[in-house]
N, C-alpha and C positions, 0 to 999 in steps of 0.2 A: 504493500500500500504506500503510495507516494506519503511524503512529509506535508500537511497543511501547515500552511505560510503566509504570512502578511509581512511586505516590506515596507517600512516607514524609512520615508526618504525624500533629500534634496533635489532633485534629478541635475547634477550636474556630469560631466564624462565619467567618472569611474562609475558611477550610482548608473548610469545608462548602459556599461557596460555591463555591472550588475544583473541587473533585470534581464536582457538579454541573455545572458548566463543562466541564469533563473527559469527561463523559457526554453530554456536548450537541455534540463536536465529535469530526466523523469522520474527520477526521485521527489522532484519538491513538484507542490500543486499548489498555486499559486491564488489564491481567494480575493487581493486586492493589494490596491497600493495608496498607503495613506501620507500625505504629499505634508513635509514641513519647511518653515524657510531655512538657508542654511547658503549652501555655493549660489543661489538667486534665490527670487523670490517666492512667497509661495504661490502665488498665481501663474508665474513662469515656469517653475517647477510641475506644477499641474499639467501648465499646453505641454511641456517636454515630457513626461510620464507618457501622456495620452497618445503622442506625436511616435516615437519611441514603440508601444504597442502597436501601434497600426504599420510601424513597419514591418516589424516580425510578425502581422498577423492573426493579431492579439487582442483585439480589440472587444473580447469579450470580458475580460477584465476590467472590473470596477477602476475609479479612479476617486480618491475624496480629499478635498480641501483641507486642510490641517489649522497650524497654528503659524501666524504671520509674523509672529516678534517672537524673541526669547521670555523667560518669566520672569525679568528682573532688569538684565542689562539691555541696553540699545541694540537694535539690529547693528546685524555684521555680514554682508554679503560676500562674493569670492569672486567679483568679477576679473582679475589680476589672473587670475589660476583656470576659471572656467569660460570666459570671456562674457558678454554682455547678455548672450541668453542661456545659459548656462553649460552651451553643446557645443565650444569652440569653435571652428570654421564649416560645423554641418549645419546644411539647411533644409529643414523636413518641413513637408508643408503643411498647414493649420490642420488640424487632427478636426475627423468628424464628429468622433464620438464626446458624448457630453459626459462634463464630470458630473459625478454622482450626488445629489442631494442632503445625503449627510452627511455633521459633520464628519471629519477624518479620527479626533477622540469616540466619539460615539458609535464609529463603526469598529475601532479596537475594541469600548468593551461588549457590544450586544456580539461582535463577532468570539471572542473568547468563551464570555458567559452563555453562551448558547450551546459550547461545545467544553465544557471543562475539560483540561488537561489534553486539548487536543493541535491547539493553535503554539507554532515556533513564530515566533515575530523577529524580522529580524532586521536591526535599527539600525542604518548606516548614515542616518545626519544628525542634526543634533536632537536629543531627546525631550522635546518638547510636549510632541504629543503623546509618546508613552506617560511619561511625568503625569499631566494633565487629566490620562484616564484613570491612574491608580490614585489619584487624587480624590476625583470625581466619583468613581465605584472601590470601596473597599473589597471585593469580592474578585476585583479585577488580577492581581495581583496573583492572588493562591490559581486565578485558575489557566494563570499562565503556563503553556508546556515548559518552553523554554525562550531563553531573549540572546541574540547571537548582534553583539554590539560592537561595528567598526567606530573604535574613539581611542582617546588617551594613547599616552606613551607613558609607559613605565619605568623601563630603561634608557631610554630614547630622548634625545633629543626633542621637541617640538616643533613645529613646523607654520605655527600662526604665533606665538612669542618664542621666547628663548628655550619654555619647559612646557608650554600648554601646545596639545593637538589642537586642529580647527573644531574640530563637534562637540568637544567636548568644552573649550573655550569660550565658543558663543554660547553656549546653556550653561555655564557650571550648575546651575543653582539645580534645573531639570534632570541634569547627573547623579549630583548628588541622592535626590529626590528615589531613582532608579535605582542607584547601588545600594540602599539602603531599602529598597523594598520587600526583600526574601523571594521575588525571581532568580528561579535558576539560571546566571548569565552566562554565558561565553565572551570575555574581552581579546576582542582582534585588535590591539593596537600599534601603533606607530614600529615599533620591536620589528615584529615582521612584515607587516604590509609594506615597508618601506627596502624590503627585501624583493619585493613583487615588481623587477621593470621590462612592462613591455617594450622592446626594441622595434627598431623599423624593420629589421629583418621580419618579427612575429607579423607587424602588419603588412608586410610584402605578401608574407605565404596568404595571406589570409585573402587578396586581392581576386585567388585564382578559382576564389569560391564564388557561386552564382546569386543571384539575388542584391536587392541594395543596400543589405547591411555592411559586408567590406568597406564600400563607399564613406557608410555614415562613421565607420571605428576609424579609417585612415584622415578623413577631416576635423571630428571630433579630436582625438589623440594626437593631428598634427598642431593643435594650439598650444593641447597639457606639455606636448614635449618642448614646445619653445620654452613654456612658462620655466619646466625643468631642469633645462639646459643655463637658461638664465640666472635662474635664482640661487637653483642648488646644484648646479657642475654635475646632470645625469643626465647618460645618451640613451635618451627613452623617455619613459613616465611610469610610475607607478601608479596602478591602480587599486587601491585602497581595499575600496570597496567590495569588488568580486569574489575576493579572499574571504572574507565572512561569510559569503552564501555558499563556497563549494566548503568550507568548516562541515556546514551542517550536515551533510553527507560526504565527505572524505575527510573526517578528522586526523587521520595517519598523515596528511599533509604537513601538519604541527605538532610539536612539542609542549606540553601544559604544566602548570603548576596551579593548584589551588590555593587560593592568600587570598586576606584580606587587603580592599582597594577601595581606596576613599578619592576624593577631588575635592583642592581646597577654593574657599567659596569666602574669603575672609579678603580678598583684595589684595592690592600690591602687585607686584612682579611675579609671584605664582599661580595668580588665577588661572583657573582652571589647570591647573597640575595634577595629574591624577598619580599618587604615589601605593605604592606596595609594602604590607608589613613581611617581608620576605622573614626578618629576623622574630616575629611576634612579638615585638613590643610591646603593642598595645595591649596583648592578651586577646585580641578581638577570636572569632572564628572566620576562617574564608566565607567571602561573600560570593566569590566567584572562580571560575575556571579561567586562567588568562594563558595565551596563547604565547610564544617567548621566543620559540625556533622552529623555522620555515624550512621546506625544503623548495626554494623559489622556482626553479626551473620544472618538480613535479607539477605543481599547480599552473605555472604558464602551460605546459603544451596539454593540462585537462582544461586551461581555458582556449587553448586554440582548437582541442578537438571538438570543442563540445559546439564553440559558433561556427566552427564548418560543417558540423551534424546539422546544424539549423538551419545553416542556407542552404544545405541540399534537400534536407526536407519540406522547405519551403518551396525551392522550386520543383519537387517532384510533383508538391499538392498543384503547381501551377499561381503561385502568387510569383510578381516579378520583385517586390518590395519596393 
C-alpha cells in the first residue's frame, strides 16, 4: 500500500522538484499540497504548485492556500535564490485548475483526523501551517503518522545567517511550536541536503527524456545554479528538498541519530539556530530522528531514475507536458 502524504510547501525549485519526485514514486500517494509563504509568496507558490501538477499531469490533486506571513516575525521571501516567481528561468503557463477552497491549516487537520495514524506530512518550507493546525486542533498532533521536515542545520553551517537554515529562520517561532509537539519527526537538515548537488551533467542526461519536464528542471535549476555558483562557490545546486521525500521510502539513503533538537526563538544573531543535545545536557528525551550522513550520489541517480520513469510514462499515457 502506497505511503498517504501531504506536502506542505513553498513551491520554489527544489520544492518543485520535490513534488515531481513525489509523483514519480509509487510508494507515496499523494492527497494534496498545502501551499505556505517561504522562497515566494503564498499566492505564487499556489499558481506554481498548480502550474507544476499540470505539467506532470497531475492535476487531480488538490491545491490549498496556506499561511501568508510567518507567526511573529516579518515576511522573508527568497527571490535572490529562487528568482521572482519562485521557478527561476521556467515559464509554465497559468495553471487551469482552481485552488481548492479550504483553508491549507484546515485541510491538514480534517485530512489527519479523518484518518488517524495514517497521514506522513511532509514539511519542506517553513512551518507555519503545521504550527497553526496543532495549535488550532489539539487532536491534531497525536494523530499525526509521521512529519519528515526539510529545515535546520545542526552541524552545519547556515545558509540565510551565519547559523540559521532559511525555513526554519523565517518561522523560528512555528518550529519551535513543531518540535515540541510529540510528532514523530524526521529532520532532513542542512548536514546532508547540502551534500545533494545536482550537476549539469545530471540535467544533460535528463534532456534525453520525453515530455516537458526536462525543459522545466534544466530552466528552473539553471537560475538555482547561478545563485550557487555565486554565493556559495558550487558547480550545481543542491536540492534540498527532494531529499526529504525519497527519506520516507528509502531511508538507507541516510545515516540517523535520535537527540533532542530545539530552535532558539530569543533573538540576536542565533535566531532560528536549530541546535542538538548530542551530549544530553539538558537531560531532555529525543524529540526526533535527525538525518546527519548522506550517501549523495545514491539518492541523485534515485532522483534521476525516478523523473525519467515519469517522463516516459507520461509520454507513453500520451500527455506531451
Amino acid at each position: 500500500m502506497p505511503q498517504r502524504l501531504i506536502i506542505d510547501t513553498d513551491p520554489g525549485i527544489d520544492d518543485a522538484l520535490a513534488i515531481l519526485l513525489t509523483l514519480a514514486s509509487s510508494e507515496l500517494q499523494l492527497e494534496g499540497l498545502s501551499i505556505v509563504h517561504g522562497n515566494c509568496s503564498m499566492q505564487q507558490g499556489a499558481r506554481n504548485a498548480r502550474a507544476v501538477l499540470e505539467l506532470a499531469g497531475a492535476s487531480h490533486i488538490p491545491v490549498f492556500n496556506g499561511c501568508e506571513f510567518p507567526l511573529v516575525q516579518p515576511s522573508l521571501l527568497a527571490p535572490e535564490t529562487h528568482g521572482n516567481t519562485g521557478l527561476g528561468y521556467a515559464e509554465l503557463p497559468d495553471p487551469v485548475m482552481p485552488v481548492d477552497p479550504r483553508h491549507a491549516v484546515d485541510f491538514l487537520i480534517e485530512t489527519v483526523l479523518a484518518s488517524p495514524g495514517e497521514i506522513t506530512i511532509a514539511a519542506i518550507g517553513p512551518l507555519t501551517n503545521v504550527a497553526l493546525a496543532i495549535r488550532k486542533e489539539p487532536r491534531f498532533a497525536p494523530a499525526v503518522k509521521d512529519l519528515f521536515i526539510m529545515g535546520g542545520a545542526v552541524r552545519y553551517d547556515g545558509n540565510t545567517t551565519p547559523l540559521a537554515e532559511f525555513n526554519t529562520y523565517v518561522d523560528p517561532h512555528a518550529a519551535h511550536i513543531v518540535f515540541h509537539s510529540g510528532i514523530p519527526i524526521m529532520l532532513v537538515p542542512l548536514d546532508v541536503t547540502y551534500q545533494c548537488i545536482l550537476t549539469p551533467e545530471d540535467v544533460t542526461r535528463l534532456q534525453a527524456s520525453p515530455t516537458g519536464i526536462p525543459k522545466f528542471i534544466a530552466d528552473s535549476t539553471r537560475f538555482y545554479m547561478e545563485f550557487h555558483d555565486e554565493y556559495q562557490q558550487i558547480a550545481g545546486c543542491v536540492i534540498n528538498d527532494p531529499l526529504a521525500l525519497a527519506l520516507i521510502y528509502r531511508p538507507e539513503i541516510c545515516d540517523y541519530e535520535e537527540i533532542f533538537v530545539d530552535v532558539e526563538i530569543s533573538g540576536g544573531v542565533a535566531m532560528g539556530k536549530t541546535f542538538g543535545d548530542f551530549y544530553k545536557m539538558t537531560k531532555r528525551s529525543p524529540n526526533m530522528r535527525v538525518a546527519l550522513q548522506v550517501r549523495p550520489r545514491d539518492f541523485m541517480e534515485l532522483f534521476l531514475e525516478r523523473i525519467e520513469s515519469l517522463c516516459q510514462a507520461q509520454a507513453t499515457a500520451g500527455g506531451s507536458g
